[in-house]
Short mmCIF file of the C-alpha atoms (twelve columns), coordinates in Angstrom:
data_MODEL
# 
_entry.id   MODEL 
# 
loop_
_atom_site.group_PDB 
_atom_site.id 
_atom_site.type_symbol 
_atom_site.label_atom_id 
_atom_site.label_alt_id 
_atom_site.label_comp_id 
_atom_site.label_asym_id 
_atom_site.label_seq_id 
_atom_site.Cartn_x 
_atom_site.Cartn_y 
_atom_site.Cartn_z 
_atom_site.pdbx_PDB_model_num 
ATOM 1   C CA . UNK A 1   66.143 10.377  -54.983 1 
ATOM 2   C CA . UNK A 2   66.752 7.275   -53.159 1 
ATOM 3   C CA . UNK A 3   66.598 4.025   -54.795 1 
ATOM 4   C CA . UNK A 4   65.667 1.005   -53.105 1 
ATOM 5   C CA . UNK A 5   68.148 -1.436  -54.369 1 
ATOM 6   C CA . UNK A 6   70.910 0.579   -55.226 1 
ATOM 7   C CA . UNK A 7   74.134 -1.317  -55.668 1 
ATOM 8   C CA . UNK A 8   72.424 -4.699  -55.128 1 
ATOM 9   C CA . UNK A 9   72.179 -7.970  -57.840 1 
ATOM 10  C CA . UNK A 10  69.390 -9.697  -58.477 1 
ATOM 11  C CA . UNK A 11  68.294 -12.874 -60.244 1 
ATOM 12  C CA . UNK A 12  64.746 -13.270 -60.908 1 
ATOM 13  C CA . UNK A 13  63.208 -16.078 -62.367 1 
ATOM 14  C CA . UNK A 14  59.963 -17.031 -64.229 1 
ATOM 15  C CA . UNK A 15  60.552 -13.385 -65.747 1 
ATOM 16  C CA . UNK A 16  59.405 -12.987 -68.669 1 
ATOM 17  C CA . UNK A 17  55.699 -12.546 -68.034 1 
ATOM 18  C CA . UNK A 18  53.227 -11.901 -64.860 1 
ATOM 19  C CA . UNK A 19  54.482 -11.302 -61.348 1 
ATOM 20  C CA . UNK A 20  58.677 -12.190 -62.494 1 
ATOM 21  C CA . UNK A 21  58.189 -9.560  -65.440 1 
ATOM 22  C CA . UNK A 22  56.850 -7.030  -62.840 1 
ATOM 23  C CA . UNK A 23  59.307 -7.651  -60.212 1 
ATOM 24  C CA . UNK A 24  62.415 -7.170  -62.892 1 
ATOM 25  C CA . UNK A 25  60.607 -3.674  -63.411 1 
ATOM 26  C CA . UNK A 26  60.082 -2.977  -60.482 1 
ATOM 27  C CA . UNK A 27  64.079 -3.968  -59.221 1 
ATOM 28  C CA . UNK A 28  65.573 -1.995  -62.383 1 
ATOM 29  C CA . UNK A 29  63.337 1.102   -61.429 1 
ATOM 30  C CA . UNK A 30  65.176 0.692   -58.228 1 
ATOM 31  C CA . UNK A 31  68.632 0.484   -59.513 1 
ATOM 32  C CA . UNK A 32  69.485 -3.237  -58.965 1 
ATOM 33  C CA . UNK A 33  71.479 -4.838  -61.431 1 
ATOM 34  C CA . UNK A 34  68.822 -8.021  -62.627 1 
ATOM 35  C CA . UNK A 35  69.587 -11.001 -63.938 1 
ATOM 36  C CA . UNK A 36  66.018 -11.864 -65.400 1 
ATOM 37  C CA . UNK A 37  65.554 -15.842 -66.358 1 
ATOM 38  C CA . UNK A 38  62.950 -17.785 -68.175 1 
ATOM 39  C CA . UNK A 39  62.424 -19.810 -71.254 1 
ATOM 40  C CA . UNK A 40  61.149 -16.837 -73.887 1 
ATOM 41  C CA . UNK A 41  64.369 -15.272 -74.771 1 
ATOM 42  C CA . UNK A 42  62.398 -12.501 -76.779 1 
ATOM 43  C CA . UNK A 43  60.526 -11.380 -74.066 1 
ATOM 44  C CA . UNK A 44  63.365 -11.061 -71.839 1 
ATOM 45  C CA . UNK A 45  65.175 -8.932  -74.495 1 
ATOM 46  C CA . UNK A 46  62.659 -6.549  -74.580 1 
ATOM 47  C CA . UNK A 47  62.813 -5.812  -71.155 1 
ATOM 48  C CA . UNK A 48  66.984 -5.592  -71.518 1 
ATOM 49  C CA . UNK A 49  65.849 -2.843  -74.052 1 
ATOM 50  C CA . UNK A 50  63.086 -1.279  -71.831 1 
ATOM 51  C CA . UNK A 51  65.932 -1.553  -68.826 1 
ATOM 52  C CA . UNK A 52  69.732 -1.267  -69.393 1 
ATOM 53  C CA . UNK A 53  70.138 -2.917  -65.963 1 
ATOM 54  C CA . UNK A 54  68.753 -6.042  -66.534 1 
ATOM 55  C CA . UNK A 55  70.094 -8.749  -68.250 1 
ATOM 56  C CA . UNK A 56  69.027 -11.782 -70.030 1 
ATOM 57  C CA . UNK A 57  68.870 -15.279 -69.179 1 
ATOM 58  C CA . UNK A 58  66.797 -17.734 -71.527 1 
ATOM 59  C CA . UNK A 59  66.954 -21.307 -69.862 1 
ATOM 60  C CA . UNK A 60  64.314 -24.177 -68.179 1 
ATOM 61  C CA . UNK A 61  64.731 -23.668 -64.587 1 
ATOM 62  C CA . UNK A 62  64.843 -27.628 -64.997 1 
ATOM 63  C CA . UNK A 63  68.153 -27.664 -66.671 1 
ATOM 64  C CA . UNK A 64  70.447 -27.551 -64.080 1 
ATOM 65  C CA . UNK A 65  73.868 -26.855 -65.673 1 
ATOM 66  C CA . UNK A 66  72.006 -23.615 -67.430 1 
ATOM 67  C CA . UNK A 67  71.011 -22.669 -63.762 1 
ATOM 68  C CA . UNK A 68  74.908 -23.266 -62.594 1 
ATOM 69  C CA . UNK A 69  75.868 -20.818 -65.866 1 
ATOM 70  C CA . UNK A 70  73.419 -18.477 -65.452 1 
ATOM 71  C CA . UNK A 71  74.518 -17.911 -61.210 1 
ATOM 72  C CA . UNK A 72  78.271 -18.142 -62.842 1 
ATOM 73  C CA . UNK A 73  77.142 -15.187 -64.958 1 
ATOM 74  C CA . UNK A 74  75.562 -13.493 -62.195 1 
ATOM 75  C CA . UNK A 75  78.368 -12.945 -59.996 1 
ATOM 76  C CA . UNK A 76  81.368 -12.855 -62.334 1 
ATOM 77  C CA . UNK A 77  80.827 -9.266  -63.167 1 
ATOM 78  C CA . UNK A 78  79.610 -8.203  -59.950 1 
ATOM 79  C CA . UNK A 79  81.256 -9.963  -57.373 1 
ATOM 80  C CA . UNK A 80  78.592 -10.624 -55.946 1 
ATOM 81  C CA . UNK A 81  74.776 -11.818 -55.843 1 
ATOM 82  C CA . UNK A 82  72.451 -10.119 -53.338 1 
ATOM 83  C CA . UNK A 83  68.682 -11.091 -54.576 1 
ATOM 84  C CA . UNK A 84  67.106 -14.459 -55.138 1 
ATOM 85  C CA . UNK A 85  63.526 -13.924 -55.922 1 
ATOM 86  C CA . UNK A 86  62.590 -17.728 -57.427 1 
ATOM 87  C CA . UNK A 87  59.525 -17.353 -58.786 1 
ATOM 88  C CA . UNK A 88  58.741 -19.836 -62.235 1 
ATOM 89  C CA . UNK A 89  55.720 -21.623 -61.713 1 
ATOM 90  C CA . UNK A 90  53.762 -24.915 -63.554 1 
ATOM 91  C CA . UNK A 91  50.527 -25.819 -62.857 1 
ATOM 92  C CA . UNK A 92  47.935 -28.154 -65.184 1 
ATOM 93  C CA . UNK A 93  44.344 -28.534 -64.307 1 
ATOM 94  C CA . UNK A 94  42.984 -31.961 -63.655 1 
ATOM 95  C CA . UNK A 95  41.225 -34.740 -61.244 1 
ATOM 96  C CA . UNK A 96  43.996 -36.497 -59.390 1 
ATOM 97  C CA . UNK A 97  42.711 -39.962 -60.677 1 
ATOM 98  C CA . UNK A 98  43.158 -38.371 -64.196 1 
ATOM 99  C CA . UNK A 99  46.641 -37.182 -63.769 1 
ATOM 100 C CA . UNK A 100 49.886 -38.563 -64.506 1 
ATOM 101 C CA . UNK A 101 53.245 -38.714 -62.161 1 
ATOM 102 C CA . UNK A 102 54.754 -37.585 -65.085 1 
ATOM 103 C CA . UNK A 103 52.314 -34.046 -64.550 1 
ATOM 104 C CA . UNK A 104 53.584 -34.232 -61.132 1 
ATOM 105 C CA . UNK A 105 56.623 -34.911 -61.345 1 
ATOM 106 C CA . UNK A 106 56.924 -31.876 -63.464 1 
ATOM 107 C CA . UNK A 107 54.904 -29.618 -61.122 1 
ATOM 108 C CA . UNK A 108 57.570 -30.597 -58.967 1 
ATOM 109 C CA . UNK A 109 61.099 -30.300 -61.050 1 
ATOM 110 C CA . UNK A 110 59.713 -26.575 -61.625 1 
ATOM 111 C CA . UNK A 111 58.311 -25.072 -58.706 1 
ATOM 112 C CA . UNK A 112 60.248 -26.946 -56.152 1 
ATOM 113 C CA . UNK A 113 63.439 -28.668 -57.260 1 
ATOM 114 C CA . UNK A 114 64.751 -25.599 -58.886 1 
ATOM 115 C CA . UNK A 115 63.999 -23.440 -56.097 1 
ATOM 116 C CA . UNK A 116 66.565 -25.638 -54.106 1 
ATOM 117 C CA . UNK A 117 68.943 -26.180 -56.921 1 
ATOM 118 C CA . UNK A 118 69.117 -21.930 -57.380 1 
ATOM 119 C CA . UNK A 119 69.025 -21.645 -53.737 1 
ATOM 120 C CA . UNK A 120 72.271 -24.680 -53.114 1 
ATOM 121 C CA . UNK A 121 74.121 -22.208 -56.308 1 
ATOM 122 C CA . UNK A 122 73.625 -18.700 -54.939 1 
ATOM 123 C CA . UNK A 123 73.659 -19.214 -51.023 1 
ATOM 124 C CA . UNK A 124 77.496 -19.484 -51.240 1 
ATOM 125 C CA . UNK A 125 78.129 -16.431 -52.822 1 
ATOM 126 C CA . UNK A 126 76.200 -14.656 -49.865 1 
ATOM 127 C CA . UNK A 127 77.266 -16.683 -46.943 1 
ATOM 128 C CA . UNK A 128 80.483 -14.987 -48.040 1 
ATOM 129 C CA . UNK A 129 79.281 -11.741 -48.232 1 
ATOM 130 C CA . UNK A 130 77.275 -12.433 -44.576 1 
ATOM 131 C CA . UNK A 131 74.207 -10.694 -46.723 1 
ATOM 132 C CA . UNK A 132 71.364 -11.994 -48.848 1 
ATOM 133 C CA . UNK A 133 67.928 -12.141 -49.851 1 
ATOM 134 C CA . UNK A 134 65.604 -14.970 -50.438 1 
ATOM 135 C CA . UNK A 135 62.084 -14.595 -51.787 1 
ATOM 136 C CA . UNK A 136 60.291 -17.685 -52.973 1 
ATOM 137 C CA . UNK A 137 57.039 -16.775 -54.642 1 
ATOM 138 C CA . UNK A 138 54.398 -19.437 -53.239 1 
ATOM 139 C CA . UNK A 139 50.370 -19.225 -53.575 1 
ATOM 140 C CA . UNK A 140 47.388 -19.157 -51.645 1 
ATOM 141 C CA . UNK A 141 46.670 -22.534 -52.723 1 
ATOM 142 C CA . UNK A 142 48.950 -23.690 -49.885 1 
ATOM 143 C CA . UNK A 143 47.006 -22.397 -47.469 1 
ATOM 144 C CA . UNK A 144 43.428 -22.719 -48.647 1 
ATOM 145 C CA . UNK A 145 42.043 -25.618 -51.385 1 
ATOM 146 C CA . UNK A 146 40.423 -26.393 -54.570 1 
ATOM 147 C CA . UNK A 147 39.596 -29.164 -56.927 1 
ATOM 148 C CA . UNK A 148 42.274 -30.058 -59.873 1 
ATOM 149 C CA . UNK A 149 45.757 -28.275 -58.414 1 
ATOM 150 C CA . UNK A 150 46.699 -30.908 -55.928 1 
ATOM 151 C CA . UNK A 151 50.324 -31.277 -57.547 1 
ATOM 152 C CA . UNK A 152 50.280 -27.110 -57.537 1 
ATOM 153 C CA . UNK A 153 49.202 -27.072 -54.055 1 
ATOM 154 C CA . UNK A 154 51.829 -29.505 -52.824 1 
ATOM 155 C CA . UNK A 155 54.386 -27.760 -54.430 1 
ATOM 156 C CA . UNK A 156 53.722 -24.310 -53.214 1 
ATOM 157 C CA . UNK A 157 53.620 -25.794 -49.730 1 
ATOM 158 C CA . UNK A 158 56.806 -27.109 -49.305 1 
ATOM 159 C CA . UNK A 159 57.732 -23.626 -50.637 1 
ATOM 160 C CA . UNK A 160 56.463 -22.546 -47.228 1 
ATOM 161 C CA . UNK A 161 57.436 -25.527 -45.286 1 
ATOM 162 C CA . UNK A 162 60.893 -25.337 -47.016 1 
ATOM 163 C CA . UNK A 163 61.284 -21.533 -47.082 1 
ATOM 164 C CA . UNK A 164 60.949 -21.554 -43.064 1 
ATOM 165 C CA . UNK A 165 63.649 -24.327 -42.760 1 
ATOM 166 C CA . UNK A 166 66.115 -22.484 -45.144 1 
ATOM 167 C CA . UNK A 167 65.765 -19.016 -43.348 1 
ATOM 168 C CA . UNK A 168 66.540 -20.721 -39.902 1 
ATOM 169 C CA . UNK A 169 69.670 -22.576 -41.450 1 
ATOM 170 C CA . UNK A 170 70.495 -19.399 -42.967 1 
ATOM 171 C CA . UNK A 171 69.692 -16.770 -40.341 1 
ATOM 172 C CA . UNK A 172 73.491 -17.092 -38.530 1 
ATOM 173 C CA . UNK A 173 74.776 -15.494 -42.182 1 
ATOM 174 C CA . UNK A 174 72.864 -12.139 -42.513 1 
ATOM 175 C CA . UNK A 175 70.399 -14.266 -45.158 1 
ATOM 176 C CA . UNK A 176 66.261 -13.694 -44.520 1 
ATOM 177 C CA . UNK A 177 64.330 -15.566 -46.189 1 
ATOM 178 C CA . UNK A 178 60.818 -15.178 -47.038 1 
ATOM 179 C CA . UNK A 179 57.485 -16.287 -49.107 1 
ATOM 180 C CA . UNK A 180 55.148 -14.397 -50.905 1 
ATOM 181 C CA . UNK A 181 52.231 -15.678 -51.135 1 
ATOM 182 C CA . UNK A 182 49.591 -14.254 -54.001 1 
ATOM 183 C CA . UNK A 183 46.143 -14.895 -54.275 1 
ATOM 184 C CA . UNK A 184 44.120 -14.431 -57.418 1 
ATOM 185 C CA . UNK A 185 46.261 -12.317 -59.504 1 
ATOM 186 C CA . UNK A 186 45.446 -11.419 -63.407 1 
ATOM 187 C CA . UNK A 187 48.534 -13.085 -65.123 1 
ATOM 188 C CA . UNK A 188 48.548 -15.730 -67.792 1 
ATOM 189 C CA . UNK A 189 48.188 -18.384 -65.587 1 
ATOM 190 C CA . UNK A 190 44.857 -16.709 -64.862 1 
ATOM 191 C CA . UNK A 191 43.726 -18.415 -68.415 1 
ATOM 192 C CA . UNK A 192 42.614 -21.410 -68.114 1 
ATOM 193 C CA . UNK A 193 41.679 -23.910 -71.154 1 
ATOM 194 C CA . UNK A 194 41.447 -20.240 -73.158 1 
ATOM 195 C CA . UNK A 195 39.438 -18.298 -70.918 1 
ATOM 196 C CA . UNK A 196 40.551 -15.755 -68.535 1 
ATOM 197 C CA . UNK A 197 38.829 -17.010 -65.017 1 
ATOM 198 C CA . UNK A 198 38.542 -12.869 -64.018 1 
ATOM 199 C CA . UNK A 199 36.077 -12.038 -66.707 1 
ATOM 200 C CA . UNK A 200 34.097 -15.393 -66.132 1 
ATOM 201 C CA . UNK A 201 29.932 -14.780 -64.658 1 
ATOM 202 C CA . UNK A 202 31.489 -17.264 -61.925 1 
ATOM 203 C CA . UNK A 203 34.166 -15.135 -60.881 1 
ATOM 204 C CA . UNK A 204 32.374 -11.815 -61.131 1 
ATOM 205 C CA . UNK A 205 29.030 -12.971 -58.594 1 
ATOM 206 C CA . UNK A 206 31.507 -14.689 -56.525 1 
ATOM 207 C CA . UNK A 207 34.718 -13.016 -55.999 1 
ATOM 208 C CA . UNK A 208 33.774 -9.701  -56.386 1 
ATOM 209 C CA . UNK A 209 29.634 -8.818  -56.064 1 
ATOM 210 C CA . UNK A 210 29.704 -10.948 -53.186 1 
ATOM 211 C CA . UNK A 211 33.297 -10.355 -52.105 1 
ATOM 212 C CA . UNK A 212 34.769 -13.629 -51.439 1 
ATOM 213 C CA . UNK A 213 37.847 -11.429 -52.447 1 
ATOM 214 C CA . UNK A 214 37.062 -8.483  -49.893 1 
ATOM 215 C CA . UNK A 215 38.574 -6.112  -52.339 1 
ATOM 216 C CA . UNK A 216 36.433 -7.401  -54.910 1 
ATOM 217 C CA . UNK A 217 38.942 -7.691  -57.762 1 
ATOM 218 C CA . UNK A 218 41.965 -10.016 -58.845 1 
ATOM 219 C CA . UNK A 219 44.981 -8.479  -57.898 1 
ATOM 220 C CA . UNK A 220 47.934 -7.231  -60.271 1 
ATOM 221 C CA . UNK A 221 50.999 -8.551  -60.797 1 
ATOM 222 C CA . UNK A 222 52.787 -5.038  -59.651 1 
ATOM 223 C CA . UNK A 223 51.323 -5.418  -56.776 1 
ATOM 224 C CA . UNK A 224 52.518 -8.588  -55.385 1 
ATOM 225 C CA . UNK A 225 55.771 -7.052  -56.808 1 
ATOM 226 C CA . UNK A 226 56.106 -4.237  -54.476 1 
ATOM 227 C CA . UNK A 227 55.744 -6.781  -51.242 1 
ATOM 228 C CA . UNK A 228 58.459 -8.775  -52.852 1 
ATOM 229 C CA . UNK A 229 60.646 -5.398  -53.487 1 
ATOM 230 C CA . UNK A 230 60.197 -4.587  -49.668 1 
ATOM 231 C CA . UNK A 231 61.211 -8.434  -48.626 1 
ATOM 232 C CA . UNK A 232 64.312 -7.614  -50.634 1 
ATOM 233 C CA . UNK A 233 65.976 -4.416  -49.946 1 
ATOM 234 C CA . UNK A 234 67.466 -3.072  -46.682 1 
ATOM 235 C CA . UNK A 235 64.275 -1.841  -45.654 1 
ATOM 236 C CA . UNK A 236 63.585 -5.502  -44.039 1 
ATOM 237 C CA . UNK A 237 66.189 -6.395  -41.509 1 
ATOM 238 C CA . UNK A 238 64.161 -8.109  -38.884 1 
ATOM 239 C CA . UNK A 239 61.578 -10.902 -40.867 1 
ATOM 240 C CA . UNK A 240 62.848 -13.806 -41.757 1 
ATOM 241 C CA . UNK A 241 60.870 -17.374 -42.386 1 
ATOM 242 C CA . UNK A 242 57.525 -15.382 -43.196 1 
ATOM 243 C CA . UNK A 243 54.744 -16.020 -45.488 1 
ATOM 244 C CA . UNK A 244 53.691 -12.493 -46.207 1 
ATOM 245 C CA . UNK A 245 49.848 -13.250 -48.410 1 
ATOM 246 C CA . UNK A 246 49.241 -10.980 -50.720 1 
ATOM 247 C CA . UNK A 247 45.473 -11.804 -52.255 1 
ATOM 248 C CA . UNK A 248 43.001 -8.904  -51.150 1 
ATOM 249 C CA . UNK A 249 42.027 -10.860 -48.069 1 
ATOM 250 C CA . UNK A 250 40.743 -13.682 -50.061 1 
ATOM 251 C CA . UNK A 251 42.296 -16.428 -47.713 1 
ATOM 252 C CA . UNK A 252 40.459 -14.273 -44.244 1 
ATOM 253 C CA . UNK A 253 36.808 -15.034 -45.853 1 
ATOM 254 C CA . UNK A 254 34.479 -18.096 -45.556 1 
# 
């Protein structure tokens, strides 16, 4: 049976929980080699156990010279680095004259700045191999608003903004570069203060009885993996600088 990343090497980030820790699944089931990062070293040994292709990486996507080590690590076996899915996230919860520029200056370092910093370590590697990958997970939240993320919302778009830049600048090498953009998708970051937002009375008469989410559920995190899969492999040869939303129509509805 064919497998959709045969041969290729991936680093994933923000992988060990939620839509990373389903896209590492879903690349091992596919035969990539993964490189899976995040902070919670256990977790990502589990899914070394669970997968002999993947490998772990325990680092803050904020610490820079772990980021430069962890790429180093990458392609020193291989040869070669084919995959760049960055998708760690931070978000807090809270009235912008109540925040701190500390909070978003940290929204920041994590969901932007090391998106760059992973993108300015692995790009060489496949400018030399005139073939590569980009996916940058972003969110609905760039395209639609809400009270209490502004920092998150910023963030995620100049993912977009960024993302479209990179794959023109990149586009002469054989590189795409794309976004995935995910709605309202039942991960830990769907608990908030505690409680899981899903299972709230709120959510329920809204999103789903009266289908502000035309599928009337919160997506799951395999799902948003399989659009990232397909903006990955060499199934996609002809999209690059796309936002591809994946959020059961939630951003179509009024």
């Amino acid at each position: 049976m064919s497998r959709l990343l045969a041969n290729k090497v991936a680093l994933i980030t923000g992988a060990s929980s939620g839509i990373g820790q389903a896209t590492v699944r879903r690349f091992a089931r596919e035969g990539a080699t993964v490189i899976a990062l995040a902070r919670r070293r256990e977790r990502l040994e589990e899914l070394a156990r669970e997968y002999p292709g993947v490998t772990p990486f325990a680092c803050d996507v904020t610490d820079h010279a772990a980021l430069e080590q962890c790429v180093r690590q990458a392609v020193t076996p291989h040869g070669r680095i084919d995959v760049l899915v960055n998708n760690a996230g931070f978000s807090y919860y809270q009235r912008h004259t109540d925040s701190t520029l500390e909070q978003w200056r940290q929204t920041m370092a994590v969901n932007l700045e090391a998106y760059y910093v992973l993108a300015q370590l692995v790009v060489p590697h496949m400018i030399r191999q005139r073939y590569g990958r980009i996916v940058n997970v972003s969110s609905t939240q760039a395209l639609a608003s809400e009270p209490l993320v502004g920092a998150y919302a910023a963030s995620k778009g100049g993912i977009n903004a960024w993302s479209r830049t990179l794959a023109v600048d990149l586009a002469e090498y054989g590189i795409l570069v794309n976004v995935v953009a995910p709605g309202c998708i039942h991960t830990e970051m769907s608990t908030i203060h505690g409680v899981d937002e899903t299972t709230t009375p709120d959510f329920q008469e809204w999103y789903v009885r009266r289908r502000k989410i035309p599928l009337a559920r919160p997506g799951q995190p395999e799902e948003v993996a399989n659009a990232i899969l397909f903006l990955s492999g060499d199934q996609c040869t002809y999209i690059t600088g796309h936002t591809l939303v994946v959020d059961g129509g939630l951003t179509i509805t009024f």
